[in-house]
C-alpha positions as CSV (number, residue, x, y, z in Angstrom):
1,X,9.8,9.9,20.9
2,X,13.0,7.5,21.4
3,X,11.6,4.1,20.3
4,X,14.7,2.6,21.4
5,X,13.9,3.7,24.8
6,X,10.1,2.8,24.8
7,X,10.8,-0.4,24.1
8,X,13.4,-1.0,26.7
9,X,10.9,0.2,29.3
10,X,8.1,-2.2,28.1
11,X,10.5,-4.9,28.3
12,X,10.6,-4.1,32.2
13,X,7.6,-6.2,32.3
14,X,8.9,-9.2,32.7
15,X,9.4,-7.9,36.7
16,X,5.3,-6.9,37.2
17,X,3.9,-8.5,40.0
18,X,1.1,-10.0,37.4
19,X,3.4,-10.9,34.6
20,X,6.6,-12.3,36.3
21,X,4.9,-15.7,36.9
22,X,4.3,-16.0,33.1
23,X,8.1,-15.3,32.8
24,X,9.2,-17.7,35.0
25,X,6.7,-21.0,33.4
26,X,8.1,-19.6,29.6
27,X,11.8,-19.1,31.0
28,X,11.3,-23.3,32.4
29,X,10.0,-24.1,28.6
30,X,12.4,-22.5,27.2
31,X,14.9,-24.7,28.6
32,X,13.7,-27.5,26.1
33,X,15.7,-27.6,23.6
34,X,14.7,-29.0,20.5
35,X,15.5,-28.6,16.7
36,X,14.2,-29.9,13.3
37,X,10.7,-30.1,14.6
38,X,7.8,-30.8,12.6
39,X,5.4,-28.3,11.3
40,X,2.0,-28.0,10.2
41,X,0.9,-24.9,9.3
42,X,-2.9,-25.8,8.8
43,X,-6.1,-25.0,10.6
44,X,-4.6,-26.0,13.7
45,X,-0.9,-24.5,13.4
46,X,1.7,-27.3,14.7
47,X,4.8,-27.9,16.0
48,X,6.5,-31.0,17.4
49,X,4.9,-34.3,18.6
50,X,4.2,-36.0,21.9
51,X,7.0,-38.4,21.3
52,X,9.9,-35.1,20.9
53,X,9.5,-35.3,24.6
54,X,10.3,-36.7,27.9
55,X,7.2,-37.0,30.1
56,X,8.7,-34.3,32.3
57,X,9.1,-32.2,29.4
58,X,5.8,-32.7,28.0
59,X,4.1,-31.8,31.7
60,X,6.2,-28.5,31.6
61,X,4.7,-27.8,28.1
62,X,1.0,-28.5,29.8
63,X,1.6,-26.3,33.0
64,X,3.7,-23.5,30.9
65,X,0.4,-23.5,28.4
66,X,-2.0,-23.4,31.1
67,X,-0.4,-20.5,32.9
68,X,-0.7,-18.1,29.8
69,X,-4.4,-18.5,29.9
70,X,-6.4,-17.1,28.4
71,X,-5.2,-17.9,24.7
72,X,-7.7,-15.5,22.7
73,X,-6.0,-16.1,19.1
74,X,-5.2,-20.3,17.7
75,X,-5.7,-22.8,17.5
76,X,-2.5,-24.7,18.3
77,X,-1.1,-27.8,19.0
78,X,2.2,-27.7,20.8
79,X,3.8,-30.9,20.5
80,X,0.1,-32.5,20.5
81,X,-1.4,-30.7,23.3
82,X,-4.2,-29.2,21.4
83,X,-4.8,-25.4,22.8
84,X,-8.6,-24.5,21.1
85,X,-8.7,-20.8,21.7
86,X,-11.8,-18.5,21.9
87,X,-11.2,-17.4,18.6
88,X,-11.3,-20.0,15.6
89,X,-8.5,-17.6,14.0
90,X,-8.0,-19.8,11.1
91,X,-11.8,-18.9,9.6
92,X,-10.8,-15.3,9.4
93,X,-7.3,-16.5,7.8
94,X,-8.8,-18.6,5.4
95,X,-11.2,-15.8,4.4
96,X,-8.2,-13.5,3.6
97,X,-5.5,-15.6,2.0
98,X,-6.7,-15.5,-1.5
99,X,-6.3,-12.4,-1.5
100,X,-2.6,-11.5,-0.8
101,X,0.8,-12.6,-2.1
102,X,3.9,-12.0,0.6
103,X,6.6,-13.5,-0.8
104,X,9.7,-11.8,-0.1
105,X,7.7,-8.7,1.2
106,X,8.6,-6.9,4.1
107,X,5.2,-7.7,6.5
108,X,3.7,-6.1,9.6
109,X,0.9,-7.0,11.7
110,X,-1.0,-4.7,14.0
111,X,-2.3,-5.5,16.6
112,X,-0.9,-9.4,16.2
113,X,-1.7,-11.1,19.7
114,X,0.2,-14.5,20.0
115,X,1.3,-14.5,16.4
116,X,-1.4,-16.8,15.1
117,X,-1.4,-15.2,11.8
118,X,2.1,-14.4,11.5
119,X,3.2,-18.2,12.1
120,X,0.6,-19.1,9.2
121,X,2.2,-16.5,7.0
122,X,5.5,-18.0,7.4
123,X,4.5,-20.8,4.5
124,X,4.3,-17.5,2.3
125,X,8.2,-16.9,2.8
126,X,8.2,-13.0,3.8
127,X,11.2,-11.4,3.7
128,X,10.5,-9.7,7.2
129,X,7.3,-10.0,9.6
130,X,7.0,-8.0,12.2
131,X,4.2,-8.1,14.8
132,X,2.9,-4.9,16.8
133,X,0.8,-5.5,20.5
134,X,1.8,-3.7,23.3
135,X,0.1,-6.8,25.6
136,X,2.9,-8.5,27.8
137,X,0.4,-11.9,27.7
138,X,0.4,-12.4,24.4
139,X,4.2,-11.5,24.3
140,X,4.5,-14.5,26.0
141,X,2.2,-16.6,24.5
142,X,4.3,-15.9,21.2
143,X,7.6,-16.7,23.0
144,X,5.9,-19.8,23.8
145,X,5.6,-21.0,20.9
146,X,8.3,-19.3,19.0
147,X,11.1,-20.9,20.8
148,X,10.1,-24.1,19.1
149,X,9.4,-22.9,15.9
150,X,12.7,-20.7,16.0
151,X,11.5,-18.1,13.2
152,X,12.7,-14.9,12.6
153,X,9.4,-12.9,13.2
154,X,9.7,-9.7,15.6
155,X,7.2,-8.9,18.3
156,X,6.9,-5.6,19.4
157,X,5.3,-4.0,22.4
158,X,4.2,-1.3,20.5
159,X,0.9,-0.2,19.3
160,X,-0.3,1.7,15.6
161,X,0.9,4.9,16.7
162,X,4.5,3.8,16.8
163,X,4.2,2.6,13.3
164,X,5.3,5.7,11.7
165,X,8.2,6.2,13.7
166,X,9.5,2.5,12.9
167,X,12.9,2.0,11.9
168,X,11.9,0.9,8.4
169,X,8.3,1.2,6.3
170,X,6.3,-2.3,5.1
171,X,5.6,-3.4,1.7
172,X,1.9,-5.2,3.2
173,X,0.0,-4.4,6.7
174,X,-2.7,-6.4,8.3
175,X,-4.6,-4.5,10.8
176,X,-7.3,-7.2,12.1
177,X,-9.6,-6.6,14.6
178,X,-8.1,-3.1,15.6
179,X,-9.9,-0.2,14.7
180,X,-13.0,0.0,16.5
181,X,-10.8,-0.2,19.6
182,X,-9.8,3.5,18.1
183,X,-10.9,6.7,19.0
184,X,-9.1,8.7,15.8
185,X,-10.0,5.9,13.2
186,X,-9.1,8.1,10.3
187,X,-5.3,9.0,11.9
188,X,-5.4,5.4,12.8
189,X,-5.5,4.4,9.2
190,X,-3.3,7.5,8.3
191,X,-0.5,5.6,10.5
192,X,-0.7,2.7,8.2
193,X,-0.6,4.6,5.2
194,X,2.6,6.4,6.9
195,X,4.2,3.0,7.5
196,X,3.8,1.5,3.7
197,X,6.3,1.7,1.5
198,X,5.7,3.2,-2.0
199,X,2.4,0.8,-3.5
200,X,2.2,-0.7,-0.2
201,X,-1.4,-2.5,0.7
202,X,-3.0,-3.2,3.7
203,X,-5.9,-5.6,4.6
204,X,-7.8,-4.8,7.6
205,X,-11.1,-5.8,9.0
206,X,-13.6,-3.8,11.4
207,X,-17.1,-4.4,13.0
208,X,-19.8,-2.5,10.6
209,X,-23.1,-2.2,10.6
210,X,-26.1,-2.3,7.7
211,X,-26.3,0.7,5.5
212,X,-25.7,2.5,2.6
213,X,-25.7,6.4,4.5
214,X,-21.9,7.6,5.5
215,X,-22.6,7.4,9.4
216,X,-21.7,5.3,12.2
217,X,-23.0,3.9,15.6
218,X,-21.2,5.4,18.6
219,X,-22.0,2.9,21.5
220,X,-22.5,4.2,24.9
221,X,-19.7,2.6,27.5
222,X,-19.8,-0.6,26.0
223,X,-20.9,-3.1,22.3
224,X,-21.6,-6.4,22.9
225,X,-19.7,-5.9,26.7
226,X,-16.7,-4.7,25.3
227,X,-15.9,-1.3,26.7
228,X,-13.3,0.2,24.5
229,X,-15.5,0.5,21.3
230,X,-15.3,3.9,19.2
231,X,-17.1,4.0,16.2
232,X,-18.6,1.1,14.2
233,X,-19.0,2.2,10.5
234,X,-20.9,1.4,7.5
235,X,-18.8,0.2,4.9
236,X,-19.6,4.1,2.9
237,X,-18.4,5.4,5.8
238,X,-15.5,3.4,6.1
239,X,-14.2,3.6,2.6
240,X,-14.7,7.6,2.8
241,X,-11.7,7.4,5.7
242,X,-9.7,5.3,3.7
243,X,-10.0,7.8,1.0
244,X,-9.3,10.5,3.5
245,X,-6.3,8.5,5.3
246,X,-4.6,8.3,1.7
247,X,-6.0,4.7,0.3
248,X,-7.5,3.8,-3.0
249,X,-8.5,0.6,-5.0
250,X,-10.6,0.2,-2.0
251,X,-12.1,-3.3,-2.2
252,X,-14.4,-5.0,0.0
253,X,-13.4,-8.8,0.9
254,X,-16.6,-9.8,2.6
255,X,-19.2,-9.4,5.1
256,X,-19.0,-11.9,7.5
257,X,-21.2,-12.3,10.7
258,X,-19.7,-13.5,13.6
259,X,-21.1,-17.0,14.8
260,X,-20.1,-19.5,18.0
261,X,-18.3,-21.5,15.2
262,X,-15.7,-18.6,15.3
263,X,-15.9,-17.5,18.7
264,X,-16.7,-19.1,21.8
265,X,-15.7,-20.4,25.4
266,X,-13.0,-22.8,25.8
267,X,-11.5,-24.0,28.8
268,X,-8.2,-22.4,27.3
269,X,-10.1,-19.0,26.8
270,X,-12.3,-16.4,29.1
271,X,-15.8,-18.1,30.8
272,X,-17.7,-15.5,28.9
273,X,-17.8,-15.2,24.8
274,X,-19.9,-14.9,21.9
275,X,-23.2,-16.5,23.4
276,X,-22.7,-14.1,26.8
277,X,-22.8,-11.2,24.6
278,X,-26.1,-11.4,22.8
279,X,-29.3,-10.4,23.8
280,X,-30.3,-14.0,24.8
281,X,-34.0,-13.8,23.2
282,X,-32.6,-12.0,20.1
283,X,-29.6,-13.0,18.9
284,X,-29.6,-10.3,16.5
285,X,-28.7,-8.0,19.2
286,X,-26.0,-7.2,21.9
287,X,-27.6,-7.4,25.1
288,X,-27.1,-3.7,24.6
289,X,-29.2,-3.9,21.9
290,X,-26.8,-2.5,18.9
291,X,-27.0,-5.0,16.0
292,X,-25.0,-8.5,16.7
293,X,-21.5,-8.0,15.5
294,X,-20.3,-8.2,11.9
295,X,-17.5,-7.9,10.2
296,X,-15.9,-6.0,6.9
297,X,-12.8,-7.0,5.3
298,X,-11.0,-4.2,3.2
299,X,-8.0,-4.5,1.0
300,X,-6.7,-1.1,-0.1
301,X,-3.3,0.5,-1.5
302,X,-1.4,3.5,-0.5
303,X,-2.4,6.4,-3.0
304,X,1.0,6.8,-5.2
């Protein structure tokens, strides 16, 4: 496989029918030009204020903003417009930055949307991050807001099974919210062992559910009315594949449960979230009636 040539082809995007008019809002807010901008890289990550602006140039911000609904990963505030996105992305952030150290590593992450995370690592000082989704709307929501902050991070259009085939390895990976959208999950994590450099680490979190047996629940079609769920382990099972994929010091972050504090409907996001997905007279359930969705966060090292 030529990446080269993959990702020239995905870049062909930009001329789809449905992703052209994102092109043309970014390529009109890309023509303000602004340097030495404020930025806050708290809860809500920030950049700019209100007063950077003209009027004409905030409005183009506001119209460029609303046409990449819907904005999944934040929040943000982009020169004071405040975009609250289905996902309270800073919980799960929170939750994971004790426990990692990038400065001057060489950082990907899989699976990286609009580059929430990634513009919150950026206070660590990487030496490289490098962001993996193959999805031409978040692409775009990163460019977005990327041409303001004016990083160095890469976006790629490619997905975990380019990883090994990278032009160079990575030193940490983050893999959030990806594997249960796997149907391999073991050579899934095998790619990011592949990708590591020598003592390289990786942090990833997965839906689990309750148990101490080495299974997992298969759901049938869909789990909590998404369709492209595989397997959802319990955390036995899930540190026996990171054993098999090539991992040890396997150590278990925390459990979480996900609430409406962390993900719900926003008028920047989907009509349907968290609440929609529950069996409304048991919240303890999908209206499938698999257990509600919770989470396990792993942090592991590449077996030397």
């Amino acid at each position: 496989m030529n990446l080269e040539e993959l990702k020239k082809k995905k870049d062909e995007c930009r001329s789809w029918k449905n992703v052209e008019p994102w092109y043309k809002k970014l390529q009109n807010a890309q023509k303000i030009e602004k340097t030495n901008l404020a930025i806050d890289y708290g809860d809500w990550f920030s950049v700019g204020k209100k007063d950077d602006l003209s009027n004409e140039e905030y409005e183009t911000i506001v119209k460029t903003a609303k046409a990449l609904i819907p904005w999944r990963k934040g929040p943000f505030k982009i020169f004071d417009l405040e975009i609250d996105s289905e996902w309270q992305s800073n919980l799960k952030y929170n939750l994971i930055r004790p426990h990692f150290n990038l400065k001057d590593k060489i950082v990907a992450d899989i699976g990286c949307n609009n580059g929430y995370y990634m513009f919150r690592m950026l206070e660590d000082k990487p030496k490289r991050l490098v962001g993996f989704d193959p999805s031409p709307l978040t692409l775009h929501q990163f460019e977005f807001i990327n041409h303001f902050v004016k990083s160095d991070i890469i976006y790629e259009m490619l997905g975990v099974e380019h990883l090994e085939l990278y032009n160079h390895k990575f030193d940490f990976i983050f893999m959030l919210g990806v594997l249960y959208h796997r149907a391999d999950p073991v050579g899934t994590l095998k790619a990011l062992n592949k990708g590591l450099n020598s003592k390289g680490e990786i942090i990833i979190d997965t839906f689990m559910i309750d148990g101490e047996d080495e299974i997992c629940l298969t759901p049938n079609q869909r789990y909590s009315k998404i369709p492209n769920i595989y397997f959802i382990p319990t955390i036995p099972a899930l540190k026996n594949w990171l054993a098999r994929a090539g991992f040890e010091n396997i150590e278990v972050l925390a459990t979480v449960v996900t609430t409406k504090d962390e993900q719900r409907a926003t008028k920047w996001s989907f009509d349907e979230s968290l609440e929609d997905f529950l069996d409304p007279n048991d919240s303890s359930k999908t209206v499938e009636g698999y257990p509600a969705p919770k989470r396990v966060y792993v942090k592991a090292r590449k077996v030397l």
